[in-house]
C-alpha positions as CSV (number, residue, x, y, z in Angstrom):
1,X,-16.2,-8.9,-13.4
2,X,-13.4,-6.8,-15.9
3,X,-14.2,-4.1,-13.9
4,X,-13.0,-5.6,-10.4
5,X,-10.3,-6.9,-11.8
6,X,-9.4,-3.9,-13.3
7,X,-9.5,-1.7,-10.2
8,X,-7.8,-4.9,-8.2
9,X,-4.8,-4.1,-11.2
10,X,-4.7,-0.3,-10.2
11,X,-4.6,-1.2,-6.8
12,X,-1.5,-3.4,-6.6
13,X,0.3,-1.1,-9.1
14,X,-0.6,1.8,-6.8
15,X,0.7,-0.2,-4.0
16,X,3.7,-0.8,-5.7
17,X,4.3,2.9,-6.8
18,X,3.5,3.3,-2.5
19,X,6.4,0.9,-1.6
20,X,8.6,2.7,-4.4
21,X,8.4,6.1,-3.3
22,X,7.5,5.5,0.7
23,X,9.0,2.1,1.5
24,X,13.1,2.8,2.1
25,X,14.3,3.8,5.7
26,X,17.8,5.0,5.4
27,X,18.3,3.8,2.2
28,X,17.2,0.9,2.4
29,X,13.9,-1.2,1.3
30,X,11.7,-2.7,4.4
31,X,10.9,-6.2,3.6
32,X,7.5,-7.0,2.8
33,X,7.3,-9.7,5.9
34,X,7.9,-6.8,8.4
35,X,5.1,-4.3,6.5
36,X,2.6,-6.8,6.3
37,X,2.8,-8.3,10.3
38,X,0.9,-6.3,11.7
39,X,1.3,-5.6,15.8
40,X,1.2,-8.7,18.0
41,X,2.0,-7.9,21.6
42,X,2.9,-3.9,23.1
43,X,6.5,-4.2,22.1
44,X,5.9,-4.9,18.7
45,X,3.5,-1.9,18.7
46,X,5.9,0.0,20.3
47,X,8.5,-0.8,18.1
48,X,6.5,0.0,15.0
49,X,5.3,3.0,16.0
50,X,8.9,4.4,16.6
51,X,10.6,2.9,13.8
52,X,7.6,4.3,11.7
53,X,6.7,1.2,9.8
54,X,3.0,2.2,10.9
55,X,3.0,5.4,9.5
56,X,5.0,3.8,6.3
57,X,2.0,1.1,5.9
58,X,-0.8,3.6,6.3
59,X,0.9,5.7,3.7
60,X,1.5,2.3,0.9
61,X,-2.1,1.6,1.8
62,X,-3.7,5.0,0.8
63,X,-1.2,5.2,-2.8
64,X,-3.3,1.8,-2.7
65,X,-6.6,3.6,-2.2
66,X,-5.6,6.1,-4.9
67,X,-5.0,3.2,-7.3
68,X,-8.0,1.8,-6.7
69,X,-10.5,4.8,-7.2
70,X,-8.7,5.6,-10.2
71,X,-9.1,2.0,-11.8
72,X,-12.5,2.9,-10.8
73,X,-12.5,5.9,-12.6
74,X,-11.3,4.8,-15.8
75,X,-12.9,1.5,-16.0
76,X,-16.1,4.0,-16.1
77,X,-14.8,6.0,-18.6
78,X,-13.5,3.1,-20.7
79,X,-17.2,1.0,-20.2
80,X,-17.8,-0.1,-23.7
């Protein structure tokens, strides 16, 4: 159970680090409501695809990944 919540820490934080570095368009920060809807209808798909917030979620999703398999890692390494 540590361990799952351990890698569920890394995770978020990873996400977090994801948004930081990935998650401004022009400056700006994209608000967490528009990353996390994902595509309803064709113009919402089309609309995301152009503006890029796909490629932006894909991108906060695998920092997320990254988190997670290093939590992984060191909960391994740090097994007592």
């Amino acid at each position: 159970m540590r361990k799952i919540v351990f890698i569920l820490i890394c995770a978020v934080i990873g996400m977090a680090i994801g948004y930081g570095i990935f998650g401004k368009i022009a400056g700006h920060f994209v608000s967490l409501n528009s990353l996390l809807s994902f595509d309803g209808n064709a113009l919402q798909s089309a609309w995301s695809s152009v503006s890029g917030l796909a490629e932006m979620r894909n991108k906060i999703l695998l920092c997320g990944a990254g988190g997670a398999i290093v939590g992984f890692l060191l909960s391994t390494r740090l097994k007592k």
